[in-house]
C-alpha positions in Angstrom: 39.7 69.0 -157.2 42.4 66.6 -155.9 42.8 64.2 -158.8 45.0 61.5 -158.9 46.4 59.4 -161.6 47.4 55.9 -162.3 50.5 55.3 -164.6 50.4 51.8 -166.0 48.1 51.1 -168.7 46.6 54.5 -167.9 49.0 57.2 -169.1 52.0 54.5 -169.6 51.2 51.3 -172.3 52.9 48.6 -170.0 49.8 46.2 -171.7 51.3 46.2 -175.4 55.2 46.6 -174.2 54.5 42.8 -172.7 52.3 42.4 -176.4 55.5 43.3 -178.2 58.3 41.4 -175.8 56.3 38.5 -176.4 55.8 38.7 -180.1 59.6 39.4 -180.5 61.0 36.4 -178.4 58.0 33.8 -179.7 57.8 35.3 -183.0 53.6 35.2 -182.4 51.3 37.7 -183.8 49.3 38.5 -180.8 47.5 42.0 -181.0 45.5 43.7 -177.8 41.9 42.6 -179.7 42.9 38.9 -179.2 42.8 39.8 -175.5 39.6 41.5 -174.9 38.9 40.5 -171.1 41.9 38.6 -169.9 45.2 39.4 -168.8 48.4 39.2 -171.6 49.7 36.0 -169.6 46.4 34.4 -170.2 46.2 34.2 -173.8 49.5 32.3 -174.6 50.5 29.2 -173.7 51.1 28.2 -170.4 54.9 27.5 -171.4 55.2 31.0 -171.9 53.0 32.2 -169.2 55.9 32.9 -166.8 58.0 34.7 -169.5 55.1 37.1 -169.6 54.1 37.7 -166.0 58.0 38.1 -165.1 58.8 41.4 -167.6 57.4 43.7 -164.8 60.6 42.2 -162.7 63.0 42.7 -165.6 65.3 45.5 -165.5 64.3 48.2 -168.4 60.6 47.1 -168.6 59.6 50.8 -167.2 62.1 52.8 -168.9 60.6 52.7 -172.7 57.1 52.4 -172.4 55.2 54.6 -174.5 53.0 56.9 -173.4 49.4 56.9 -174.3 47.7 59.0 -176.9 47.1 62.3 -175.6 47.5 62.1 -171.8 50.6 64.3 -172.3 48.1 67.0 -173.2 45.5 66.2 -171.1 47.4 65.8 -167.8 49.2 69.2 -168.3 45.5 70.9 -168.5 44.5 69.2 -165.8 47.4 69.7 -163.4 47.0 73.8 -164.5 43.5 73.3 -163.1 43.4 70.8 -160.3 45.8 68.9 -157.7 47.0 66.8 -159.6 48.8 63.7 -158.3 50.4 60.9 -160.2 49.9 57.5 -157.7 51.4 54.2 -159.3 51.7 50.9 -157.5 55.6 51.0 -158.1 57.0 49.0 -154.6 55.2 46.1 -156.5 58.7 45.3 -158.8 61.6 45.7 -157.6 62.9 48.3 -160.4 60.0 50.2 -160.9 60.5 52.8 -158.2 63.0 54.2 -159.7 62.5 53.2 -163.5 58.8 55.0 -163.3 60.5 58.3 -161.6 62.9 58.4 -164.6 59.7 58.2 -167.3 57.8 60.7 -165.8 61.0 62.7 -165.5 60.7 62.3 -169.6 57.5 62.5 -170.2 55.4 64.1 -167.5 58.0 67.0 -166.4 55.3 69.7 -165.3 54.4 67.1 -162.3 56.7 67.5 -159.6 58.3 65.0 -157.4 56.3 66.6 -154.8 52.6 65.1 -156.9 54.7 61.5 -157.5 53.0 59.5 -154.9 54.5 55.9 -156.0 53.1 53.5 -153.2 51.8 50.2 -152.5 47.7 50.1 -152.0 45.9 53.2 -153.3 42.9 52.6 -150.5 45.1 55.3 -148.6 44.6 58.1 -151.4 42.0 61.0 -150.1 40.8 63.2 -152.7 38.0 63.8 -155.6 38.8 61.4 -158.9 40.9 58.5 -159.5 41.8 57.5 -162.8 43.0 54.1 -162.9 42.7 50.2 -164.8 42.2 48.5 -161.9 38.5 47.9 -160.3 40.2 46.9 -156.9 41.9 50.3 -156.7 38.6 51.7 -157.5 36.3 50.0 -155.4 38.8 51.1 -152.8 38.6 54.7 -153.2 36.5 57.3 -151.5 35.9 59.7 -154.1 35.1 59.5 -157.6 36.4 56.9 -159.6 37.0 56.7 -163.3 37.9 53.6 -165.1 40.2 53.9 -168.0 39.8 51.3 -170.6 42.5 48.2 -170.5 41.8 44.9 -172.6 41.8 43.4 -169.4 38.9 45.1 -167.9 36.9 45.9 -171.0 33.7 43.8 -169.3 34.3 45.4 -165.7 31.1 47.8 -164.9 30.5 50.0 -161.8 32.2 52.8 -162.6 32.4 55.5 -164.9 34.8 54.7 -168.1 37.0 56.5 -169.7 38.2 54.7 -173.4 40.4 57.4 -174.5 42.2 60.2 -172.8 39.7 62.8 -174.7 37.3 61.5 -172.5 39.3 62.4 -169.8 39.0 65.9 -171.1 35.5 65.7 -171.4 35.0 64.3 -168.2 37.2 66.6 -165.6 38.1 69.5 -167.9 
């Protein structure tokens, strides 16, 4: 199979890195339950709403973000057993490009620049399975699409779901 990959909020946890900035500069206690269904940006204040939707645009945002529970694991299975293809919306902020090359270079090694397909709209993607958040990148594909769990899309429906990266294993493994 041809399977390609998401990075933010599927293998990378951009969703509590803007959690945590905004906790740390407000000194708030927001948590990813308090957001069940809505983007970060729309559960704080509006004063603070552009703080929030602008970390994406700050230089470092990509660099640190931690990766998600077992996708390390889970990844290097399935790129032993399939074509597997990392495709990230990173022309979207102006330092992702090359901030997301440098975490995969850290955490994902075992995928090649050759499988790093960092692009604008994923409609253009042929293959089997696409992992991703995002129900427009999904409804967009031709093949299967799998959608992994984000606060923000917790009451999305139409496709199959993925909650955890074990049931990505289950799923394509």
């Amino acid at each position: 199979m041809t399977i390609f990959v998401d990075m933010d909020e599927v293998i990378a946890d951009t969703y509590q890195a803007h959690i945590d900035l905004y906790n740390n500069k407000y000194n708030a206690t927001l948590k990813k339950e308090d957001c069940l269904g809505h983007e970060v940006w729309q559960m704080v204040p509006e004063p603070h709403q552009g703080y929030l939707r602008n970390h994406a645009n700050e230089r470092g945002f990509f660099i640190d973000l931690k990766v998600m529970k077992d996708s390390q694991e889970v990844m290097r299975e399935l790129h032993e057993k399939h074509d597997l293809y990392i495709a990230s919306a990173a022309m979207q902020f102006k330092t992702s490009l090359e901030e997301k090359a440098d975490w995969l270079d850290k955490h994902f090694p075992f995928i090649p620049w050759q499988n790093r397909i960092l692009c604008g709209h994923k409609h253009v993607l042929r293959g089997d399975v696409l992992i991703d958040d995002r129900s427009y990148n999904l409804a967009a594909f031709e093949g299967r699409g799998i959608q992994f769990t984000s606060p923000h899309n917790v009451n999305t429906n139409g496709f199959d779901r993925a909650d955890t990266w074990q049931d990505i294993a289950d799923l394509l493994l």
